[in-house]
Every structure is written in C-alpha cells, then in structure tokens.
One Martini backbone bead per residue (centre of mass of N, CA, C, O) as a GRO file, in nm:
protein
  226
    1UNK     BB    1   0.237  -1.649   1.421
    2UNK     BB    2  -0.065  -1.732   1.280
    3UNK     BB    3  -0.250  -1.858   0.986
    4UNK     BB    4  -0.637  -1.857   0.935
    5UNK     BB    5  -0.940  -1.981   0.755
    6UNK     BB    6  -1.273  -1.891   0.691
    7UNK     BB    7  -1.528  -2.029   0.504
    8UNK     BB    8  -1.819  -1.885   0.410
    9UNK     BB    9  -2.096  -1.899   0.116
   10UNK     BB   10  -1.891  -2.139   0.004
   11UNK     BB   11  -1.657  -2.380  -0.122
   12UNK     BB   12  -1.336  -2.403  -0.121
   13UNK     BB   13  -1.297  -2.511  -0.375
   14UNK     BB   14  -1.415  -2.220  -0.530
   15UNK     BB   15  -1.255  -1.996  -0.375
   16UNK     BB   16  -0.998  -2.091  -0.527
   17UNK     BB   17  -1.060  -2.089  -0.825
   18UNK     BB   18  -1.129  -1.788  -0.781
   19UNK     BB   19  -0.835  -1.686  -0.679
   20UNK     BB   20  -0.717  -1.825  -0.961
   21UNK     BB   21  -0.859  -1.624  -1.168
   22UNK     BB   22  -0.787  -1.356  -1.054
   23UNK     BB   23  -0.472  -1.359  -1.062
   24UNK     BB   24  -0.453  -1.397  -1.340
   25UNK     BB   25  -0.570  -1.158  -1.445
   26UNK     BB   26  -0.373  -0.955  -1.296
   27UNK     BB   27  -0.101  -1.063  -1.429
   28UNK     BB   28  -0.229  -0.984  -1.734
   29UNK     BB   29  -0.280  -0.683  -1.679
   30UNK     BB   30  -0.314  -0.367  -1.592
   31UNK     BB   31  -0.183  -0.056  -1.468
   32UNK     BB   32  -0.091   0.287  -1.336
   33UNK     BB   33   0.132   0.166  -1.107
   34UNK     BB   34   0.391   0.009  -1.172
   35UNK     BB   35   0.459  -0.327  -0.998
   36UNK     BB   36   0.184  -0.461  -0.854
   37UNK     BB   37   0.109  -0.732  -0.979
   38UNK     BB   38   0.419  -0.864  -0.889
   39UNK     BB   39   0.458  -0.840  -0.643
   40UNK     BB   40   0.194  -0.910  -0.475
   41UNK     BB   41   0.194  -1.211  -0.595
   42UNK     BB   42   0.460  -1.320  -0.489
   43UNK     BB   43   0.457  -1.246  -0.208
   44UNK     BB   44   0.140  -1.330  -0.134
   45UNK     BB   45   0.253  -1.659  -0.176
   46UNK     BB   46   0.435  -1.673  -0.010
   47UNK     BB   47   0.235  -1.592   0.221
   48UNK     BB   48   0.055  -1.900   0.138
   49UNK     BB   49   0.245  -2.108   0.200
   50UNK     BB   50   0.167  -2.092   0.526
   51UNK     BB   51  -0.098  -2.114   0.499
   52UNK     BB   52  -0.067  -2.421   0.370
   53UNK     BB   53   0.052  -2.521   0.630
   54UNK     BB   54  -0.192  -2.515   0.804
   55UNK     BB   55  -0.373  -2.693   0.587
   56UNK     BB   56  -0.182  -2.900   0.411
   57UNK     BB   57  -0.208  -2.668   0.140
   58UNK     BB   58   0.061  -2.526  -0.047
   59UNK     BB   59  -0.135  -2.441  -0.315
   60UNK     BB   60  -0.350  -2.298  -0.191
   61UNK     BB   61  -0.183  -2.096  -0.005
   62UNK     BB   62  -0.075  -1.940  -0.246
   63UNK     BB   63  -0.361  -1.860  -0.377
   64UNK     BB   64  -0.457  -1.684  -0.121
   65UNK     BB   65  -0.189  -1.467  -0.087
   66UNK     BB   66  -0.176  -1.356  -0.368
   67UNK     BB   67  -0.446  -1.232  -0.368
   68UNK     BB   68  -0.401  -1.008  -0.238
   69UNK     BB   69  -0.201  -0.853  -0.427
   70UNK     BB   70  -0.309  -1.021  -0.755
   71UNK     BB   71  -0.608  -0.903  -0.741
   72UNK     BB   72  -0.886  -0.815  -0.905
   73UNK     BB   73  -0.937  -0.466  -0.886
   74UNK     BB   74  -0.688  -0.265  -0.880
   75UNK     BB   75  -0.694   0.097  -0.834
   76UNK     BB   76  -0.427   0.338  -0.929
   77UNK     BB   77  -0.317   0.675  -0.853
   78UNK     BB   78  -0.230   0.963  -0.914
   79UNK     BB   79  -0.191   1.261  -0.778
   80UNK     BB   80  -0.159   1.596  -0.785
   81UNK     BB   81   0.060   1.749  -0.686
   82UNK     BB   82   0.200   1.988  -0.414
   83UNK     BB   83   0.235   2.246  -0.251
   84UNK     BB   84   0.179   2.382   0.073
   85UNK     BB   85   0.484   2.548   0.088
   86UNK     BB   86   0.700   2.730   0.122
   87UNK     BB   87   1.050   2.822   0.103
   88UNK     BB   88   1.011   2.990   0.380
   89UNK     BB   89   0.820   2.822   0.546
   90UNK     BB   90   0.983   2.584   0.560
   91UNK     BB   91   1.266   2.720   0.673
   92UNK     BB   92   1.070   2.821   0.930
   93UNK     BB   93   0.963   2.555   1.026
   94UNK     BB   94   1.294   2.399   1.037
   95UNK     BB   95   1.509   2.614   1.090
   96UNK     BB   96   1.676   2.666   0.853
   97UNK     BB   97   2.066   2.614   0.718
   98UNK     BB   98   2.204   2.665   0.475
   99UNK     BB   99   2.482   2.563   0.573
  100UNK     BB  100   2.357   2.217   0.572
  101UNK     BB  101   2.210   2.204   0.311
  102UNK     BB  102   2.044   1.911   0.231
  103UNK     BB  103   1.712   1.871   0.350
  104UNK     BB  104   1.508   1.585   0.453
  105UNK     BB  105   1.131   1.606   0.573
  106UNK     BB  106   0.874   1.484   0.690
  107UNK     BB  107   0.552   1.502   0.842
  108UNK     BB  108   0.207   1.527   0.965
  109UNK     BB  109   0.104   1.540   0.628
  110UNK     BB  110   0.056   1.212   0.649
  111UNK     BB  111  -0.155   0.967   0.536
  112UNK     BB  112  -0.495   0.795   0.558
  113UNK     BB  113  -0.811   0.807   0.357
  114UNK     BB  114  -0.967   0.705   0.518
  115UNK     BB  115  -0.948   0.479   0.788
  116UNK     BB  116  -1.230   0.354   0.701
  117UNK     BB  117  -1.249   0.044   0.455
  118UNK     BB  118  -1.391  -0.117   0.208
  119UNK     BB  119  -1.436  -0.341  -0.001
  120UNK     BB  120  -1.415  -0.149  -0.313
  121UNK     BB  121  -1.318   0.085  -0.217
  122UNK     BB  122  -1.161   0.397  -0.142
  123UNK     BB  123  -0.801   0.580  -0.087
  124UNK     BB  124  -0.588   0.768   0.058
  125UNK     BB  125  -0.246   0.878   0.025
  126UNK     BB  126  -0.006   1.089   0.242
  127UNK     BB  127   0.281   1.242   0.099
  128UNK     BB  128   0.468   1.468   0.353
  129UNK     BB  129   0.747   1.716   0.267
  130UNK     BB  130   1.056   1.851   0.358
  131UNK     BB  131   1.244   2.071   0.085
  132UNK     BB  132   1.574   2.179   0.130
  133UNK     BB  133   1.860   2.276  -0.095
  134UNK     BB  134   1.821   2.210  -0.419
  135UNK     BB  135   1.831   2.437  -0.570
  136UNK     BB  136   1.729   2.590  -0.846
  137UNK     BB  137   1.681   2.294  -1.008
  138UNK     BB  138   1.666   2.116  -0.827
  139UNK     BB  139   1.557   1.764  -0.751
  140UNK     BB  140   1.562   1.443  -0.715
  141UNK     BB  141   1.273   1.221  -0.608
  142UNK     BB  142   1.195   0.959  -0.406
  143UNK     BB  143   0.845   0.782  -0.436
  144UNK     BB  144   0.700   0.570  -0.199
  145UNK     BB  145   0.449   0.288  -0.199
  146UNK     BB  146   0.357   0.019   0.062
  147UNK     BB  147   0.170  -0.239   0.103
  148UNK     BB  148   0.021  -0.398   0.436
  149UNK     BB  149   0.017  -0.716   0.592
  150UNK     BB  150   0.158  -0.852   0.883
  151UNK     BB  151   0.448  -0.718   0.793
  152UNK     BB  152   0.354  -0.736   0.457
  153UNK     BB  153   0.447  -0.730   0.145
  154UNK     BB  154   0.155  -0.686  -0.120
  155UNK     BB  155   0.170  -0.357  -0.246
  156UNK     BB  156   0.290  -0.146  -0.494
  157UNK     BB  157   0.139   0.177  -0.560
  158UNK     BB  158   0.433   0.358  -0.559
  159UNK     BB  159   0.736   0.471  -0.793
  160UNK     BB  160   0.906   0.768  -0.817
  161UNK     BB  161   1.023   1.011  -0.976
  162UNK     BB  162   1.080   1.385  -0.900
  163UNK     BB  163   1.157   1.719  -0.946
  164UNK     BB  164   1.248   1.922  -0.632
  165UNK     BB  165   1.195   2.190  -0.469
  166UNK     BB  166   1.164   2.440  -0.266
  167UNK     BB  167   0.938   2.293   0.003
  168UNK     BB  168   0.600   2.167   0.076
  169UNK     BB  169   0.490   1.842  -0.004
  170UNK     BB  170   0.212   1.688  -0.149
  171UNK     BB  171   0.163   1.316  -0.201
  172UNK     BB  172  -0.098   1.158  -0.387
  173UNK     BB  173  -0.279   0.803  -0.369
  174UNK     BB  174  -0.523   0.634  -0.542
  175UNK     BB  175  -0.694   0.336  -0.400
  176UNK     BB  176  -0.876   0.037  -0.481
  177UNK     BB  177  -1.023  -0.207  -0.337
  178UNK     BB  178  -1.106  -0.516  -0.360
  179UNK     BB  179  -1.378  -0.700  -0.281
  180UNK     BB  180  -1.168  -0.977  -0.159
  181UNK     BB  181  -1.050  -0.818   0.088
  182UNK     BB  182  -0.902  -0.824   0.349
  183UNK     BB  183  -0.992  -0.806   0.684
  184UNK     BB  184  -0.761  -0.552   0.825
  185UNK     BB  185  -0.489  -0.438   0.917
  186UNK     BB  186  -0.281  -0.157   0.734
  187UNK     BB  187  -0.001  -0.048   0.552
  188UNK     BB  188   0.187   0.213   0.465
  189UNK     BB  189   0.465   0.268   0.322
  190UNK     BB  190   0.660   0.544   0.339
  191UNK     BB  191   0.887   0.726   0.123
  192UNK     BB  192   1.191   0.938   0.086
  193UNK     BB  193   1.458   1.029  -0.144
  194UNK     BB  194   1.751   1.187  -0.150
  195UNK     BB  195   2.070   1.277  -0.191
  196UNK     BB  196   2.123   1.031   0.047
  197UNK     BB  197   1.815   1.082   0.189
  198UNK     BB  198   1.607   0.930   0.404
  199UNK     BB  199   1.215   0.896   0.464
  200UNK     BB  200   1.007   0.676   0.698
  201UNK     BB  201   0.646   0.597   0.691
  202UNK     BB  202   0.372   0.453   0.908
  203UNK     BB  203   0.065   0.410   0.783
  204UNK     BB  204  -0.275   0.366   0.939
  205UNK     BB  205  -0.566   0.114   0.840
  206UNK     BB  206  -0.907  -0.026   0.765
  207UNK     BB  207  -1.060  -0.316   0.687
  208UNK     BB  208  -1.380  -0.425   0.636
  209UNK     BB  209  -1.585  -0.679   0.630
  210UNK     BB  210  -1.707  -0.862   0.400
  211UNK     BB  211  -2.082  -0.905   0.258
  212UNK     BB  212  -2.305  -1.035   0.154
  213UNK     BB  213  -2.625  -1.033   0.020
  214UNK     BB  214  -2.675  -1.225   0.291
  215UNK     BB  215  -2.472  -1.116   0.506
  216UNK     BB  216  -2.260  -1.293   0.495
  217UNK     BB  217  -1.975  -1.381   0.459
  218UNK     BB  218  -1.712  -1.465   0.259
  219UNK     BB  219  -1.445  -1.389   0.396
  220UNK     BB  220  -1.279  -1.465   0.751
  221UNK     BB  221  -0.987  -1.337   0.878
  222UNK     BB  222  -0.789  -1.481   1.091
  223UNK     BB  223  -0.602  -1.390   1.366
  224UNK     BB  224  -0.327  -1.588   1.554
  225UNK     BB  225  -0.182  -1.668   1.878
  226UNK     BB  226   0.070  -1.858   2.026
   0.00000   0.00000   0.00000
C-alpha cells in the first residue's frame, strides 16, 4: 500500500509550515492523558518518512506524518468509570467458577461513539470488560486505549492501572479530534491485562473529510493500492 497526499485551497509549502508550528506545539504543550503526544508525534514523523519517499520530500513526509498524532489541538480525558453489573451477574453471565481464580473478559460493551466523527468533533471510546476473582481487596487493572490508522499507531489516549473488584467495568474516554484530522477510518484498539492476562478488542470509527469556509477541501488524504 502506498500513501499519497492531494491538498488544495493554500500552497504545498504553506501547508508544511502550518504543520511544522502546529507539531512544536503539540510536542511543548500540556496533555490530560498519558505520553500522547509525545508517541503521536514519534510515531507519526516515522510514518510520514514514508509520505515522504513517495513524494521525493523526505523531511515535509515527516512532518505531514508527524501531524496526525502530534497536532494541536488534540482534548483527551478520562470518563469516570462505572461498574455496569454486580459480582453475582457478572459470575452468572460468564458462568463463572470461583475454583478456576481469576479470569478477565471482553464483553460486547466495548465501543466508539459516533461512528462519524468531524475532525475538531469529539467520540468517546469505551472499554468494558469483566473481572472476577479478583478477591476481597480487588486486582490492579491496566487500561490502554492507542489510535490507530492505516495499521499504525498514531496517538496513545490513555494508559493507567486501577484496583477493580469483581463486576462488570465501563470505562470511557473522551477525545476530540484536531480540526486538521485526516479523514478515513480509524481504530481504537483496547486493551485490558491484570495478574498475568490481557484481553484486546480494535474498535473502529471514521473521520469526514474536513472542508474549508468555501467548501473545498483543505486537505484530502487519498489511500491507493499497489
């Protein structure tokens, strides 16, 4: 798969410049949630190398990259979590048998919402999932949540452990996309791990093209196939 990039309504060059001030930004500014923007902007740079290479320009492909996790503008924060079922229902919907310790799952209550999102919109992400054996004083849990797009990590949303009791847990959190998002689709991927066992589930939204005060895109982000 290759990355090619189309922008009208201002000049390559001024588009790189504004990408260029929006990153140092991004990487010298304040976050609410974790390392974001420091992963985003890493990650993003490497894969804007490749931007780069297609376009013959491999220091703008970098900061083109960059842009998407390391862009200004990005608002993250925690939702306070919630039990959503008992340790009685939670053990009765997984059948669960205490003499098997502690088991962590999944459920179906794992999601993104909206499905479409505008970029400078915000989505919520929830992680739910089901802890039992957890014993009197409860387990540390740790909860990831990492965007993706293209199959790349581009922006790390939350990241933290938690003691959680047996029950049912939702946790969400809230992000607002850079009014500069590119548009297509992207994935959340979730992750869950306690006492030695992970459970991850990718969930997926999509982003609409941004689109100036005339109507004309501002930048279209085109994907093409070998």
């Amino acid at each position: 798969m290759t990355i090619e990039t189309f922008f009208s309504a201002r000049s390559r060059k001024q588009l790189v410049s504004a990408i260029a001030l929006g990153t140092c930004v991004a990487l010298v500014g304040c976050e609410t949630a974790g390392r974001s923007a420091g992963l985003g902007a890493a990650v993003g740079a490497g894969a804007g190398a490749i931007i780069g290479n297609q376009s013959g320009n491999a220091t703008e492909g970098a900061l083109i990259g960059a842009a998407i996790g390391g862009l200004a503008g990005w608002g993250i924060h925690k939702v306070k979590a919630r039990r959503t079922r008992t340790a009685e229902e939670t053990a009765q919907q997984h059948q669960y048998d205490p003499a098997s310790g502690f088991k962590l799952a999944l459920t179906d209550g794992s999601k993104v919402t909206p499905l479409n999102v505008k970029p400078g919109a915000s989505a919520t992400s929830v992680l739910e999932y089901a802890a039992l054996g957890t014993g009197a004083n409860g387990l540390p849990v740790r909860e990831q949540f990492i965007l993706k797009k293209d199959g790349k990590p581009v922006k790390e949303l939350y990241d933290s452990t938690t003691t959680r009791t047996d029950g049912t847990w939702q946790s969400p959190i809230e992000f607002a996309l850079p009014a500069q998002a590119p548009a297509g689709q992207y994935i959340v991927a979730q992750t869950v791990s306690a006492a030695g066992q992970s459970a991850q589930k990718d969930v997926t939204f999509t982003v609409t093209t941004a689109t100036s005060k005339s109507g004309e895109p501002e930048a279209v982000w085109v994907m093409a196939q070998n």
